[in-house]
C-alpha positions in Angstrom: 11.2 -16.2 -3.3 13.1 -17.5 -6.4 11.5 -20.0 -8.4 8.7 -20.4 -5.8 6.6 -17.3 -5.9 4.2 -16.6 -9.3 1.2 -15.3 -9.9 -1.0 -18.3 -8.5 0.8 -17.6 -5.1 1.0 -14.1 -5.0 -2.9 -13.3 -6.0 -3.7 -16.2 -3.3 -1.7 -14.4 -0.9 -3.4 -10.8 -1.7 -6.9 -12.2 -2.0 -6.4 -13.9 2.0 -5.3 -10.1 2.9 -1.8 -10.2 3.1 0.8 -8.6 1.2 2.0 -11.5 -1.7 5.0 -10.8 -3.5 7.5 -12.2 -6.1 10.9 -11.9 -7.5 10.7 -10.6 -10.7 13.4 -12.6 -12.0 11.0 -15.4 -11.8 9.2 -14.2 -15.0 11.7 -15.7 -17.5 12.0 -14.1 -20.2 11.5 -10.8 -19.4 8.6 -10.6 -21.4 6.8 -12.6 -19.1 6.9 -10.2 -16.6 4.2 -8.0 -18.6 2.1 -11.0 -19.1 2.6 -11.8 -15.1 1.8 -8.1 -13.8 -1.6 -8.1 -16.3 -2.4 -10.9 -14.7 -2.2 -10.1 -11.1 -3.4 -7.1 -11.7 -6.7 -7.8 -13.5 -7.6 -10.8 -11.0 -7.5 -8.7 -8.1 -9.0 -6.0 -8.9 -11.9 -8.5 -10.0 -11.4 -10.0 -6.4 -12.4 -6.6 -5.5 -15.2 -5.7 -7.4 -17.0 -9.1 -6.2 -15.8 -8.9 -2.9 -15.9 -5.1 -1.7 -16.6 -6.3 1.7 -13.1 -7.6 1.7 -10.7 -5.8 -0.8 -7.4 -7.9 -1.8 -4.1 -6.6 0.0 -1.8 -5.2 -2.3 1.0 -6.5 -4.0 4.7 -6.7 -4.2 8.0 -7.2 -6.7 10.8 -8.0 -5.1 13.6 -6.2 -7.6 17.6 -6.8 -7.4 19.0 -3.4 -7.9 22.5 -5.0 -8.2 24.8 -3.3 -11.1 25.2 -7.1 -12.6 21.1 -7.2 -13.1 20.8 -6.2 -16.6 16.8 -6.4 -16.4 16.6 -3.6 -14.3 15.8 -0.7 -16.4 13.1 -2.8 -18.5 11.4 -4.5 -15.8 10.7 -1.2 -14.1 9.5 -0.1 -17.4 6.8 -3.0 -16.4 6.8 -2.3 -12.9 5.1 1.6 -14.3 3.4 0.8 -16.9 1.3 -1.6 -14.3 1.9 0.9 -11.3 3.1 -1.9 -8.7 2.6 -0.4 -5.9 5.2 -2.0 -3.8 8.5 -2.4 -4.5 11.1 -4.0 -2.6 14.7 -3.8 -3.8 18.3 -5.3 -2.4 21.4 -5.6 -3.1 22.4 -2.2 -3.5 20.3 1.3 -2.5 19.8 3.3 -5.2 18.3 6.5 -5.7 17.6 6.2 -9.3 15.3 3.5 -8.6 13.5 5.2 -5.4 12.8 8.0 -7.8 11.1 6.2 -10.7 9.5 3.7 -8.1 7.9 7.6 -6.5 7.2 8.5 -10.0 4.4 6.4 -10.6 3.0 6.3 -6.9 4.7 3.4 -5.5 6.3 2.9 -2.3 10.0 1.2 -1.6 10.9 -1.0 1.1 14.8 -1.6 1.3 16.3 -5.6 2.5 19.3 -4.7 5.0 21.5 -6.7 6.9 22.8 -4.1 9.2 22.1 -0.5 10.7 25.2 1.1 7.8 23.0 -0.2 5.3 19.7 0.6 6.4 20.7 4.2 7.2 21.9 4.0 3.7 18.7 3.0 2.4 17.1 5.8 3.6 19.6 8.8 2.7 18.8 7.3 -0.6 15.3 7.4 -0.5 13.7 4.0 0.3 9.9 5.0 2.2 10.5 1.6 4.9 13.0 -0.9 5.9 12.6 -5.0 5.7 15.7 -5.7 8.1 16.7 -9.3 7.0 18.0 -10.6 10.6 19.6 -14.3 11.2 17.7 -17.1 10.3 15.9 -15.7 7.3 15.4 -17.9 4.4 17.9 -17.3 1.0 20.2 -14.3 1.0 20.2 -13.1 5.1 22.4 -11.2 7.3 23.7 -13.2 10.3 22.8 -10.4 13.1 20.4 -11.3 15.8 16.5 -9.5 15.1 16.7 -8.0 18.6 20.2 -6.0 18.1 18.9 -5.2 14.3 15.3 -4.4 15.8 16.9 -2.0 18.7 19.3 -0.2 16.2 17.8 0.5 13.4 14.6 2.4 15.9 17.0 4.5 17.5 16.8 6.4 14.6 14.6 5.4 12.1 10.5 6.0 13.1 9.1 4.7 9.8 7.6 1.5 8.5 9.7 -1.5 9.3 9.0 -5.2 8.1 11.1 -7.8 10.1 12.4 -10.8 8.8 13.6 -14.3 9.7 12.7 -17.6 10.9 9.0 -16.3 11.2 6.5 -18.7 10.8 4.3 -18.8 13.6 1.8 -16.0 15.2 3.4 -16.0 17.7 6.5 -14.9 15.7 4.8 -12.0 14.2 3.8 -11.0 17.8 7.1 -11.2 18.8 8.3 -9.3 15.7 5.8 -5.7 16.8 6.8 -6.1 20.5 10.6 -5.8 19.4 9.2 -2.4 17.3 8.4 -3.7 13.6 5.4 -3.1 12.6 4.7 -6.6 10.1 6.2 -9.3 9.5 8.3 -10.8 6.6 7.0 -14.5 5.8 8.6 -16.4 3.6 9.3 -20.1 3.5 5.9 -20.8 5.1 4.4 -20.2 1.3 6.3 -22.9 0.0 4.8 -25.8 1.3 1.1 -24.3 -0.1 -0.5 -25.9 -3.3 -0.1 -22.8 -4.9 3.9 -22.3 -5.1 6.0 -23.0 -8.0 8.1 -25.1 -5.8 8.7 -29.0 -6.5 7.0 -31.6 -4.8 10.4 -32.7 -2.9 11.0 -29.4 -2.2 7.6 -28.5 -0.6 7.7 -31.9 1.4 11.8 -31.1 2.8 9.9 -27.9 4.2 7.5 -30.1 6.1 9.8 -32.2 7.6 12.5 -29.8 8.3 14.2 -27.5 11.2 16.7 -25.2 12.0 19.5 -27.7 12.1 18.7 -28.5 8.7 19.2 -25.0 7.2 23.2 -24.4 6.6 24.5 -20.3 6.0 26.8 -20.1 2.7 28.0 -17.6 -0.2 28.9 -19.9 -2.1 26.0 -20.2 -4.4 25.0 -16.8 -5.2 28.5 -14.8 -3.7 25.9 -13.3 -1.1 25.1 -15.3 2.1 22.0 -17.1 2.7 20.1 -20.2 4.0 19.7 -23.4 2.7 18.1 -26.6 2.9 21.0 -29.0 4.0 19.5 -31.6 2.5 19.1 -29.8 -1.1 23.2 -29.7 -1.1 24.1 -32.8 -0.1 21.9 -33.8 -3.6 23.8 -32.1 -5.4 26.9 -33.2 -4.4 28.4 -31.1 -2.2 29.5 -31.2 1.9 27.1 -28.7 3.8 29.8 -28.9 6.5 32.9 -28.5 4.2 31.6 -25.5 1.6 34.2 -23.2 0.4 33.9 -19.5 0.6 32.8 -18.0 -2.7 34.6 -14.5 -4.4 32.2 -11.7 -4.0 33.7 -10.3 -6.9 32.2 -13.2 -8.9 28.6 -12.3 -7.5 27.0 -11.8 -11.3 22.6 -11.7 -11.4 22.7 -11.8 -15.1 23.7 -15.5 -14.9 21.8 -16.7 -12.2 24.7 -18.5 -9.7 27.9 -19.1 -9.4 28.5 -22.7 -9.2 27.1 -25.6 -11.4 24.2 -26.2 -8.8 22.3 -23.3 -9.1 20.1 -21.4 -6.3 17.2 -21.6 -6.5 16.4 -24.4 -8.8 18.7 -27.2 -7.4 19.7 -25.5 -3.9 16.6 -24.7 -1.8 16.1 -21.6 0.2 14.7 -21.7 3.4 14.3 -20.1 6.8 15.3 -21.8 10.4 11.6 -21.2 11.1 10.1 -24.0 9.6 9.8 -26.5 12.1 6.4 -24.8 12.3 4.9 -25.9 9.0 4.2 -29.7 9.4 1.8 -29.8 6.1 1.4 -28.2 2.6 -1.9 -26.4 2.8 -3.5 -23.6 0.8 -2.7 -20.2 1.5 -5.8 -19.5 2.6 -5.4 -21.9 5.6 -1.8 -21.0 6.4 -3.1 -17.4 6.6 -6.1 -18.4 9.3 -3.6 -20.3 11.0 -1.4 -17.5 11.2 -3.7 -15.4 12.8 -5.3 -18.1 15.0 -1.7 -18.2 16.8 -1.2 -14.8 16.7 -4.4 -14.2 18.9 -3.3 -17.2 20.9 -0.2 -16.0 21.3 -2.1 -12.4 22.8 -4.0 -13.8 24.8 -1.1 -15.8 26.7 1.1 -13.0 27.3 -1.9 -10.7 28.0 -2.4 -13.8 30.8 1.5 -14.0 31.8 1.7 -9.9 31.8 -1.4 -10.2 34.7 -0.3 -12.7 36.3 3.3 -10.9 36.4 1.5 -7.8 37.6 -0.3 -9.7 40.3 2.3 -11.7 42.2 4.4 -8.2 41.9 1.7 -6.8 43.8 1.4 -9.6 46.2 5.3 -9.6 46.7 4.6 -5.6 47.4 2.5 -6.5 49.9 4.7 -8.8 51.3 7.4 -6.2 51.8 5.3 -3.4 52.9 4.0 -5.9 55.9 7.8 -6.9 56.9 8.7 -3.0 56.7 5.6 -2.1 58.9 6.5 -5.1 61.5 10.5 -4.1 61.4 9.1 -0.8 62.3 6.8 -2.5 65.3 9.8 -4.2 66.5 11.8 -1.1 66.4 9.3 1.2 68.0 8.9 -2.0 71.0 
């Protein structure tokens, strides 16, 4: 997440056991990045030597791969020098990068907005998919997770992360029954103490929904969601936004209009009618799994009680068909 994620949030995230990640554009100047990865890197594996009952998860970098991102080539430079072992890249497959990424033992996951690009993805050499379905928060495609989701598995039996508008268990329960094997969080983590975000920002996520969150290039040239509330500060009409020039989409600068995402335009997901407080990570994450196990045990419920009045109406129709037959035979 730009602007939001940084170390505090990431090692929080890995040290509750889920994967924590973070632009690396966030580490401004690039130098930063070094200073960032040490860091991460030396907290958790301290985590791990105190606590090796309970090992951190790993960690992430989320890396634009677009040709206008003139920080590539030396913050992958960081990226192996600190072995990250997960990398997640958009805006462009590129083999280049799979290849170094492999070079030092690290795995890619590809963002994708459709079933061209994933397939893409792959041909190039990305290990696992994060289809980025409708809803999601920042850049996102517009297709529904369930046409994505049955898609990209006709083909495609590897490692997929889903993502968009999920921030409930029940959410990520719905994410593996539709085939992908975790789910993409995002906007959840900004409401936390430990995010980068600004108080009004943290507090819009609170008290926000899905009719809140407006779909627009025109801030970065790619589409993506956005507090409505954020634009309307600066300015602007959510409901009368002009299309921006793809050809203008430029990573080196940062934006493409005077109000820049991430810093004055807030990213966010339609999800977050679900987060109703800023709490630690550490509580979101036991939340999280509270619902997910709530949300098991009620379908486990609805499934048997499914199964049941099926048999019952089975019954039903096996006692008609046997007293047709009585009839008949009479």
């Amino acid at each position: 997440m730009f602007i939001v994620s940084s170390p505090e949030l990431v090692i929080a995230q890995c040290k509750a056991g889920i994967v924590g990640s973070f632009p690396v554009l966030n580490a401004r100047p690039s130098s930063q990045l070094d200073e960032w990865l040490h860091r991460i890197a030396e907290e958790l594996a301290a985590h791990d030597r105190a606590n090796p009952e309970a090992p951190a998860a790993p960690f992430a970098v989320n890396q634009i791969v677009h040709r206008t991102n003139n920080r590539l080539d030396d913050d992958l430079a960081l990226c192996e020098k600190w072995r990250v072992p997960l990398v997640i890249t958009s805006l462009g497959a590129r083999e280049d990068v799979n290849a170094a990424v492999h070079g030092w033992g690290g795995v890619v996951f590809h963002d994708v907005i459709d079933d061209r690009f994933a397939r893409k993805a792959i041909e190039k050499g990305a290990d696992g998919l994060i289809p980025v379905a409708a809803g999601a928060g920042g850049h996102a495609g517009a297709l529904s997770p369930f046409a994505l989701m049955q898609e990209i598995r006709a083909w495609f039996a590897g490692p997929v992360v889903l993502s968009g508008a999920i921030a409930h268990g029940r959410s990520i329960l719905a994410a593996q029954a539709m085939g992908a094997d975790l789910a993409y969080v995002g906007s959840p983590w900004i409401a936390t103490p430990e995010s980068n975000a600004s108080p009004a920002y943290k507090h819009a996520i609170t008290q926000g929904s899905a009719r809140d969150i407006v779909y627009t290039n025109l801030f970065t040239g790619v589409h993506g969601n956005y507090l409505r509330g954020s634009i309307v500060a600066a300015g602007l009409d959510p409901d009368d936004l002009p299309e921006s020039d793809p050809s203008r989409l430029d990573f080196s600068s940062g934006g493409t209009t005077a109000a820049k995402a991430w810093k004055d335009i807030w990213g966010s997901g339609q999800g977050i009618s679900a987060v109703t407080s800023i709490e630690p990570v550490a509580v979101r994450v036991e939340r999280l799994i509270a619902e997910y196990q709530e949300a098991q045990a009620e379908l486990a419920a609805r499934v048997a009680s499914t199964s049941d009045s099926g048999a019952a109406v089975a019954g039903q129709s096996e006692s008609a068909n046997a007293s047709s037959a009585l009839k008949s035979t009479v």
